[in-house]
RODO-2510 file (C-alpha; in nm, 4 decimals, decimal comma):
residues 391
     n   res          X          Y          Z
     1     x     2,5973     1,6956    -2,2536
     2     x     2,5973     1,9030    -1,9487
     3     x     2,5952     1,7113    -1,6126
     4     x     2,2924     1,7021    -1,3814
     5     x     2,3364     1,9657    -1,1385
     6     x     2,1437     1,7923    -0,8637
     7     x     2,0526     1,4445    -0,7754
     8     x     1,7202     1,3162    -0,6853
     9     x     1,5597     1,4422    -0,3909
    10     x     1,5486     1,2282    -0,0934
    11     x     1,2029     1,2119     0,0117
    12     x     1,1014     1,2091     0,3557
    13     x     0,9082     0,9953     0,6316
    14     x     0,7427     0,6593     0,4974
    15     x     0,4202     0,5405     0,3649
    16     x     0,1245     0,5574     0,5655
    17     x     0,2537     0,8420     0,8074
    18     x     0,1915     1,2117     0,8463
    19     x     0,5099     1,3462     0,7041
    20     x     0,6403     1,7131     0,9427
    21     x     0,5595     2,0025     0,7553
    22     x     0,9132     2,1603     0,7318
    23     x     1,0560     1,8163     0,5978
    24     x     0,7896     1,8143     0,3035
    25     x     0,8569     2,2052     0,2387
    26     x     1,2108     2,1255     0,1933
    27     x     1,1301     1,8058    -0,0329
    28     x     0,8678     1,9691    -0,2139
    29     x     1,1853     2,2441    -0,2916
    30     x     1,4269     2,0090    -0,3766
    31     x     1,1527     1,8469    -0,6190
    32     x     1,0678     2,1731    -0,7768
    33     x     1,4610     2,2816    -0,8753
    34     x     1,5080     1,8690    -1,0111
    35     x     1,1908     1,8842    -1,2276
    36     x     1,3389     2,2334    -1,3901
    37     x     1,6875     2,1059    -1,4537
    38     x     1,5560     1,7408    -1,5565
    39     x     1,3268     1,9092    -1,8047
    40     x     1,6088     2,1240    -1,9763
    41     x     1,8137     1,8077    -2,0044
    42     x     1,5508     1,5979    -2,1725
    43     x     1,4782     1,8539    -2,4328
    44     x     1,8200     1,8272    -2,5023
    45     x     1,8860     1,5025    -2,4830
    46     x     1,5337     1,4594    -2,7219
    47     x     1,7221     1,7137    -2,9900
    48     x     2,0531     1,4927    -3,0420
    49     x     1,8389     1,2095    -3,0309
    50     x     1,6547     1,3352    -3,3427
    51     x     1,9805     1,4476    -3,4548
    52     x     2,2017     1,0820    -3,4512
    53     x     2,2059     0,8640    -3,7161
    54     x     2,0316     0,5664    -3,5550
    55     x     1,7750     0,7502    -3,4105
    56     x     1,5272     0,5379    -3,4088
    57     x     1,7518     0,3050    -3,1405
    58     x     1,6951     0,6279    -2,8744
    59     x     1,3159     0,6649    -2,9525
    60     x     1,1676     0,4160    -2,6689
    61     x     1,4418     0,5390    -2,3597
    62     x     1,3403     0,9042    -2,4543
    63     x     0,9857     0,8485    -2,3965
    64     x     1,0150     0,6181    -2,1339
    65     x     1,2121     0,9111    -1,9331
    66     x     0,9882     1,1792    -2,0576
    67     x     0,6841     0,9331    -1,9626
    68     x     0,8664     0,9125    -1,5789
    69     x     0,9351     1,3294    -1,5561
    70     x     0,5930     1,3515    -1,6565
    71     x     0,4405     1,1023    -1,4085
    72     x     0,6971     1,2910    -1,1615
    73     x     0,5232     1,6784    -1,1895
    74     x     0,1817     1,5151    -1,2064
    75     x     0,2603     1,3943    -0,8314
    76     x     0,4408     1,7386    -0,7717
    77     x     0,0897     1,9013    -0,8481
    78     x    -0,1139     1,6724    -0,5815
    79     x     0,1598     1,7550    -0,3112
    80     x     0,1166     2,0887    -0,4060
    81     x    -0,2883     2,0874    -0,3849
    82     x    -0,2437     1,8535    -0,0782
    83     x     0,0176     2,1324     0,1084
    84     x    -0,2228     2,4342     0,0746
    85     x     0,0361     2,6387     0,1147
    86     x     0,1207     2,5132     0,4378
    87     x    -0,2218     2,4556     0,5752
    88     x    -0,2149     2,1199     0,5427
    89     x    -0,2894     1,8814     0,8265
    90     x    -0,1926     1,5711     0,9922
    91     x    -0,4596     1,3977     0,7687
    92     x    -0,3454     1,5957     0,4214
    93     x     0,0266     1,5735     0,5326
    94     x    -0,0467     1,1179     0,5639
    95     x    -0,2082     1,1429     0,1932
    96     x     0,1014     1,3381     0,1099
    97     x     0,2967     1,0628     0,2050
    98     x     0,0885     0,8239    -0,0143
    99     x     0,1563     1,0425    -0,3428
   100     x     0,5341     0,9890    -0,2301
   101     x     0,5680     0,6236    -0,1151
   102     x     0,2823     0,4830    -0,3141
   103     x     0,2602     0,3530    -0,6953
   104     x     0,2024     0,6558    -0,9122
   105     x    -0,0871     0,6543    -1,2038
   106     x     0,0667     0,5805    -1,5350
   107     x    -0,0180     0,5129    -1,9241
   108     x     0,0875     0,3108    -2,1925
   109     x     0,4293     0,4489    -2,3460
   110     x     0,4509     0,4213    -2,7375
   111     x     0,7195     0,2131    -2,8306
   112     x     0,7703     0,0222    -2,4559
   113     x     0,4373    -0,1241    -2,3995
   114     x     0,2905    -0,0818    -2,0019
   115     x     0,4531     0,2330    -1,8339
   116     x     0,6461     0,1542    -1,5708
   117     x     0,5360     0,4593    -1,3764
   118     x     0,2411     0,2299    -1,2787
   119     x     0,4593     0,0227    -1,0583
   120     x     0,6708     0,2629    -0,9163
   121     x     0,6038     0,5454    -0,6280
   122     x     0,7572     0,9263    -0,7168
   123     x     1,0768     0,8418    -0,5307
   124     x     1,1432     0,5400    -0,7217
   125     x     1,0095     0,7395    -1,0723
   126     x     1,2382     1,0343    -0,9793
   127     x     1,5817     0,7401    -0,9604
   128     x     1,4687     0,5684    -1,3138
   129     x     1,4406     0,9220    -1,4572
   130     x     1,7459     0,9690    -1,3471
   131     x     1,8989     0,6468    -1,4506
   132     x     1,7381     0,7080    -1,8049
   133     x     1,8994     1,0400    -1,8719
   134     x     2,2405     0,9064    -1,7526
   135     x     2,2180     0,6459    -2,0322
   136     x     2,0695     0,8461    -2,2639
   137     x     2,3600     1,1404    -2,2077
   138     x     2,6143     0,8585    -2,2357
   139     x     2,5155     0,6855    -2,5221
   140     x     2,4118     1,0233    -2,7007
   141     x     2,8100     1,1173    -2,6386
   142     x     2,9290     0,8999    -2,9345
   143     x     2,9022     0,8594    -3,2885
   144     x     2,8183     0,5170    -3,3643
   145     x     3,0566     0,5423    -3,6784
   146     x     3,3352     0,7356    -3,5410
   147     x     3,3288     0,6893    -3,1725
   148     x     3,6371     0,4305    -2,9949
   149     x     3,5076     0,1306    -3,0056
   150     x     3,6806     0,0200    -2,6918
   151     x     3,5487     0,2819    -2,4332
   152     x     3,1975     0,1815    -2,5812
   153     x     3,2392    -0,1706    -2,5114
   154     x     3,3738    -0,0562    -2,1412
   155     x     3,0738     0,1200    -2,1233
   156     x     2,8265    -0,1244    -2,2266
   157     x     3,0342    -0,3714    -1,9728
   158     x     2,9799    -0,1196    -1,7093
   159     x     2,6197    -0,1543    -1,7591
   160     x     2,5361    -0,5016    -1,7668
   161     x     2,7565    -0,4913    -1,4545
   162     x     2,5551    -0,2934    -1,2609
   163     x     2,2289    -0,4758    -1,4158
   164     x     2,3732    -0,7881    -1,2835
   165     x     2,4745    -0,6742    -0,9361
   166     x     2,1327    -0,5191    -0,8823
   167     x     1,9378    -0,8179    -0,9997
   168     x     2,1439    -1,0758    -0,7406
   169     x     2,1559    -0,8392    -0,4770
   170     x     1,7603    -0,8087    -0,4699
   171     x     1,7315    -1,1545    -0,5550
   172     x     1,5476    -1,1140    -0,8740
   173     x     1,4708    -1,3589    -1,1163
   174     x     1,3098    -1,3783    -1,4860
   175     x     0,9530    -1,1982    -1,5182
   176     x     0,6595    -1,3231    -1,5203
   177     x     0,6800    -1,4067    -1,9599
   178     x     1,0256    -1,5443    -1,8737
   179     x     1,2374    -1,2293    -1,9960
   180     x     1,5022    -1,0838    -1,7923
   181     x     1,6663    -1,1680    -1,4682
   182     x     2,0040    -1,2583    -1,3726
   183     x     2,0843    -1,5350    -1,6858
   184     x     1,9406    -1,3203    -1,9448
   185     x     2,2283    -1,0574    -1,8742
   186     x     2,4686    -1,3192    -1,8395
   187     x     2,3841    -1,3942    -2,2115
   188     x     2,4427    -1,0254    -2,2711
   189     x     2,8068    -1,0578    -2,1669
   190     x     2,8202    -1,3419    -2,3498
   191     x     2,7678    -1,1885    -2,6600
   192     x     2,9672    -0,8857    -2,5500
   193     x     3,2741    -1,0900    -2,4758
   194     x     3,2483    -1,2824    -2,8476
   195     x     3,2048    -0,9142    -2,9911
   196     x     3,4848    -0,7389    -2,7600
   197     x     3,6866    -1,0913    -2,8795
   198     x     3,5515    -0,9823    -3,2606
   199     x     3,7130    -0,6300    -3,2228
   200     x     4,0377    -0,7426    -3,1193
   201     x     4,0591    -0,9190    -3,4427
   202     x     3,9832    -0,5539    -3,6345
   203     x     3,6684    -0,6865    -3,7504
   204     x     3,4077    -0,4247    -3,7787
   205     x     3,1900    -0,4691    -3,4855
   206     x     2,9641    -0,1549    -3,5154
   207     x     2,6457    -0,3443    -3,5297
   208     x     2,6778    -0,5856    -3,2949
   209     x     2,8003    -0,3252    -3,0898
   210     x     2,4795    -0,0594    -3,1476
   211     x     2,2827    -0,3660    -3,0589
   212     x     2,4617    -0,4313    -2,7537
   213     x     2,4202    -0,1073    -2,6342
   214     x     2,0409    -0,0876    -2,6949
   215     x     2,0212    -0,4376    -2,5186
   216     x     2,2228    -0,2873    -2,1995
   217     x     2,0423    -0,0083    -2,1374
   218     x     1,6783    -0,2203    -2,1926
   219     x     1,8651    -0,4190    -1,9421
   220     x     1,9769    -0,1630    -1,6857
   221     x     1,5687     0,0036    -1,6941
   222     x     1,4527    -0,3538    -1,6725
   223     x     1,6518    -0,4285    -1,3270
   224     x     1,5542    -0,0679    -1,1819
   225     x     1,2102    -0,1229    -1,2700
   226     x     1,1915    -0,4977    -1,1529
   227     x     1,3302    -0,3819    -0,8329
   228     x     1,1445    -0,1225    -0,7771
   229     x     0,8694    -0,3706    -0,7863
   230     x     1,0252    -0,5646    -0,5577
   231     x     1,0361    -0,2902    -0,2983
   232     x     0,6782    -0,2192    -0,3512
   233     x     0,5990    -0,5827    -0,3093
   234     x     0,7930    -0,5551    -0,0050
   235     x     0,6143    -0,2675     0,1617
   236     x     0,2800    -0,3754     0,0619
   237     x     0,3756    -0,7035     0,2647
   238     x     0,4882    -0,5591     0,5142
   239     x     0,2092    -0,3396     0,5669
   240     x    -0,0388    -0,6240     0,5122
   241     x     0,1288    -0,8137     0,8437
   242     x     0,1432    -0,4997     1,0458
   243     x    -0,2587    -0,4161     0,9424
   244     x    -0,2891    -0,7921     1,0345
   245     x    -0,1529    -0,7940     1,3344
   246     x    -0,3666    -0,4614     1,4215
   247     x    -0,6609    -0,6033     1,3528
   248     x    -0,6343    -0,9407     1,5211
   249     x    -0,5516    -0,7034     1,8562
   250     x    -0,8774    -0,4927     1,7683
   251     x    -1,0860    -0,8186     1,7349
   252     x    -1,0152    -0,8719     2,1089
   253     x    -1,1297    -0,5787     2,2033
   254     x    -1,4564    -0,5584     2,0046
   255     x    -1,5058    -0,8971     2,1518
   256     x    -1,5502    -0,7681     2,5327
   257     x    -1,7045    -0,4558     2,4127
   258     x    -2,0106    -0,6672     2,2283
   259     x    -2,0239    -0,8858     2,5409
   260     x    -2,0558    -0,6338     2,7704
   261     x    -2,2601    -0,4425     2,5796
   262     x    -2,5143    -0,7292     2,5446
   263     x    -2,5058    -0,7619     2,9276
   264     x    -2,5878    -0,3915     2,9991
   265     x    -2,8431    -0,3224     2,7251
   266     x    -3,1321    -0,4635     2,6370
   267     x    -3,2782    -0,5011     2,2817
   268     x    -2,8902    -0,4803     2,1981
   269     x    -2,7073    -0,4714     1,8361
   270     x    -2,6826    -0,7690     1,6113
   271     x    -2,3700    -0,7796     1,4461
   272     x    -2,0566    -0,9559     1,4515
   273     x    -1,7336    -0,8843     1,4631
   274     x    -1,5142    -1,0158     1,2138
   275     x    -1,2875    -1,3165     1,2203
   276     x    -0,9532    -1,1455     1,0705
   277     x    -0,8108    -1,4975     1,1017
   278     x    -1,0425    -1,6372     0,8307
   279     x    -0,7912    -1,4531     0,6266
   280     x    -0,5542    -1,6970     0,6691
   281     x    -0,1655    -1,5855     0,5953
   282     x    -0,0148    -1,3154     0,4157
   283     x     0,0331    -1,4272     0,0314
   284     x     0,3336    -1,3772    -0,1530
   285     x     0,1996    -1,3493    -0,4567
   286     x     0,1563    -0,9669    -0,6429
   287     x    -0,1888    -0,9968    -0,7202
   288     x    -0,2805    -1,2199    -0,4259
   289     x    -0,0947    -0,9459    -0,2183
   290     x    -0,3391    -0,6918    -0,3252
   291     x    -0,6247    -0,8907    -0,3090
   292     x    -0,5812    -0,9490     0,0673
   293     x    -0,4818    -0,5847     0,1594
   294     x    -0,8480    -0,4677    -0,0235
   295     x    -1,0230    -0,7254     0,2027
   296     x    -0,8444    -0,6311     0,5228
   297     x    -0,9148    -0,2746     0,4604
   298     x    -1,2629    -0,4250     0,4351
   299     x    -1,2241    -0,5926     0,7138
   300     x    -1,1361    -0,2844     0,9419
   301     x    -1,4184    -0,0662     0,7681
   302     x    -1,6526    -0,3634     0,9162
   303     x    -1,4667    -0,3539     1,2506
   304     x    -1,5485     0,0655     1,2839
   305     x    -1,9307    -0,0391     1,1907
   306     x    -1,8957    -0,3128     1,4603
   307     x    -1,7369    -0,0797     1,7226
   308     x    -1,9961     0,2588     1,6807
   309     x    -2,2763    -0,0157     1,7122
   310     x    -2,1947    -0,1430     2,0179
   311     x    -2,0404     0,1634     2,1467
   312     x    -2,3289     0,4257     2,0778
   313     x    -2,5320     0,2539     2,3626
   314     x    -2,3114     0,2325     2,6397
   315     x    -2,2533     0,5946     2,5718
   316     x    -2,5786     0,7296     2,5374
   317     x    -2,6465     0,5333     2,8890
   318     x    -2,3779     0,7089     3,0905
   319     x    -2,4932     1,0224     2,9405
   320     x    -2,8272     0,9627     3,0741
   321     x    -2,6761     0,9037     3,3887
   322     x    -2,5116     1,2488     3,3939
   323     x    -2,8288     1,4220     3,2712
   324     x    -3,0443     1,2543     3,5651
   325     x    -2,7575     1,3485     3,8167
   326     x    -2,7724     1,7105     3,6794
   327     x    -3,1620     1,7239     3,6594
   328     x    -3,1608     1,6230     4,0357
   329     x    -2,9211     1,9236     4,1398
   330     x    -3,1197     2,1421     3,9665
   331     x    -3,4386     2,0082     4,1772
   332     x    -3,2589     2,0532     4,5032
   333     x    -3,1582     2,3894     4,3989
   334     x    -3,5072     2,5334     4,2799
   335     x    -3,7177     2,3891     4,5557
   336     x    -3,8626     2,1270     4,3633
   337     x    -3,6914     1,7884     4,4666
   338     x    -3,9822     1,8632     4,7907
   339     x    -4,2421     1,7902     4,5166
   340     x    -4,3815     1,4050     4,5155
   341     x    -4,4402     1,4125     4,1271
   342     x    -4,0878     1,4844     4,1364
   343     x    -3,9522     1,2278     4,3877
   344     x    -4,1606     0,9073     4,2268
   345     x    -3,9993     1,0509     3,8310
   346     x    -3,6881     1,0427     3,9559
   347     x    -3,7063     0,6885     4,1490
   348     x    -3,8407     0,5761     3,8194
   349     x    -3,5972     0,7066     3,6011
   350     x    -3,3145     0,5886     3,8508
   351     x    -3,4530     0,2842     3,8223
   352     x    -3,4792     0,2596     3,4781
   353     x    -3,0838     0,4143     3,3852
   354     x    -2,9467     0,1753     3,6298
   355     x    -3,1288    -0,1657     3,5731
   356     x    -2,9273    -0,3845     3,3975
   357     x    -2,9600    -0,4613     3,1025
   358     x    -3,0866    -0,1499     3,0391
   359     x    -3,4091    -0,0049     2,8097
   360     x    -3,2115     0,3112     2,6329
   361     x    -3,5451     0,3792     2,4452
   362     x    -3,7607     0,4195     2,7510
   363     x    -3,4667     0,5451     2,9660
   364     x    -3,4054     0,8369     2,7775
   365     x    -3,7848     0,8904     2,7321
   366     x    -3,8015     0,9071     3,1277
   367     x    -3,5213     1,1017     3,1676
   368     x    -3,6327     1,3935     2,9376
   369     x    -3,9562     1,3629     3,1456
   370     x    -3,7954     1,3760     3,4576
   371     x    -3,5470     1,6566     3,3336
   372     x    -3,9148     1,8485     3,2380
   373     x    -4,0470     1,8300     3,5688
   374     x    -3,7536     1,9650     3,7476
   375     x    -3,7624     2,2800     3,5680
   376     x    -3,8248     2,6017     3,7819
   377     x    -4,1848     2,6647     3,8306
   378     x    -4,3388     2,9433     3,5665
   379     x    -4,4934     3,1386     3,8665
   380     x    -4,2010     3,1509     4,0748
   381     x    -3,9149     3,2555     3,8017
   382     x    -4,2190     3,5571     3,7686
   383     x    -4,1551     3,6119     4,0911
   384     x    -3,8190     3,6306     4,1149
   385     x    -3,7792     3,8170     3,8474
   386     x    -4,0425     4,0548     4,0283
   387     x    -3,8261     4,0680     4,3506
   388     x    -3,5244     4,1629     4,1071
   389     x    -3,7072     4,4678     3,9631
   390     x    -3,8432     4,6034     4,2911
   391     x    -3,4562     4,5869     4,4192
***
């Protein structure tokens, strides 16, 4: 088998941030030339599959990885749609961080039950693809019947090695049915040290060998994949404390602004803002986890409902202040502040703009009144006009 020719991108920024533009052209490159070469290799690696004797043993890994590259170019194309050719935004270039960081949208794979691709972002798809087609190209590289039995059994040692070290490094344990984790591979060396024991006997160990190798690499997926989860599990945690901790800040805040906004207005908004600490703590559990980010996204939907409420009618006072102020330039200017129609509108309108708590309703009636009323007399913009001509 011919070597990869380039290793998996490394993607850039983090979840939830707008990515720069030249660091997603280059990734978006890099992803390009790795789907291309990680194609070839597959159909290759799909074509000695078909090929070996046991072929049957390769069927689930070669769909699993094909399942992955797929899931891989079907996040390629949003980027792709999201970049615009290099119109995208700081809002598209943040969603373009989601397709990268975030779980991609998988299916069931025949032969391996729930696609891991559900579970995983791109980055972490684009590794396991990766991963796959390394075991695949090494266990593809022997004939079960005629291959050296010891560099197999090195290899398959190799593997649970690296299962092993990944599992206690992320502290890992058995899934959720009880499978996996840490003492299910030590039962895997277990058997390979009775059948490594077996061939230095010259007994014929081929089976329990084939076995062993189809264990090791179920093994090897199973600890990328459970610690991929991990890492999501990780994020999504740490993003639920962060959102938290953001919202509890913004409660504050749309505390004083309902307050004051219930001294200076009258007739004012009923709504209130939400209690983020009804939430309670951050759970640890996967499912519980997601439960409680959809209800704090909730949760700050409600809090942007809460803060245009309160907000619109603070603004739309000082605006009337500004258009009163205006309207009374404009009076000075065309002669009509002199008028007393015009004097007792705008002592009313002051009045009613700066009475606390304010009317809005009948302020803004008063001032489009008094904003009528210090318009330019019809007669006398004739007569300007007039003295315009005649120059």
């Amino acid at each position: 088998m011919v070597a990869t020719a380039q290793a998996a991108p490394v993607a850039p920024g983090r979840l939830g941030e707008a990515i720069p533009a030249e660091a997603l052209l280059t990734y978006q490159s890099h992803l390009a030339t790795w789907l291309t070469e990680r194609r070839a290799e597959l159909g290759r690696l799909d074509t000695a599959a078909q090929r070996a004797a046991n072929a049957q043993t390769f069927t689930g890994d070669v769909v699993l990885a094909m399942s992955m590259w797929q899931s891989v170019s079907t996040g390629t194309e949003q980027l792709r749609q999201l970049w615009d050719s290099g119109r995208a935004d700081a809002v598209a270039r943040e969603r373009m961080s989601r397709v990268i960081w975030g779980r991609l949208d998988g299916a069931q794979v025949p032969g391996v039950g729930a696609d891991p691709s559900t579970q995983v972002s791109l980055v972490e798809a684009t590794r396991l693809c990766d991963a796959l087609i390394s075991q695949l190209r090494v266990r593809l590289s022997f004939d079960p019947n005629q291959a050296d039995t010891v560099a197999r059994l090195r290899t398959v040692r190799a593997s649970l090695v690296r299962s092993g070290d990944m599992l206690r490094r992320e502290n890992l344990g058995p899934a959720a049915d009880g499978s996996g984790g840490p003492a299910a591979v030590d039962a895997l060396v277990t058997r390979l040290d009775r059948v490594t024991a077996d061939a230095a006997r010259g007994a014929d160990v081929s089976g329990p060998l084939a076995e062993l190798e189809s264990a090791s690499a179920r093994a090897e997926r199973d600890s990328i994949v459970a610690a991929a989860r991990r890492h999501e599990h990780d994020r999504d945690a740490s993003r639920a404390t962060s959102l938290l901790e953001r919202l509890a800040a913004r409660s504050d805040v749309l505390a004083e602004l309902a307050a004051r906004c219930r001294r200076e207005v009258l007739h004012p908004p009923i709504l209130a803002v939400p209690d983020v600490s009804r939430l309670g703590e951050v759970p640890q559990d996967r499912e519980a986890l997601a439960a409680y980010l959809t209800r704090l996204e909730l949760v700050a939907r409600a809090m942007d409902a809460v803060e245009d409420a309160y907000s619109t009618p603070l603004r739309t006072r000082a605006s009337l202040r500004f258009r009163l102020t205006s309207a009374t330039d404009r009076a000075r200017r065309n002669g009509r502040s002199a008028s007393a129609t015009v004097v007792a509108a705008q002592r009313e309108t002051g009045d009613a703009v700066e009475t606390t708590p304010c009317d809005v309703a009948l302020a803004a009636d008063l001032v489009d009144l008094y904003e009528s009323l210090t318009q330019e007399l019809p007669h006398r913009r004739r007569a300007s006009g007039a003295t315009k001509g005649s120059s």
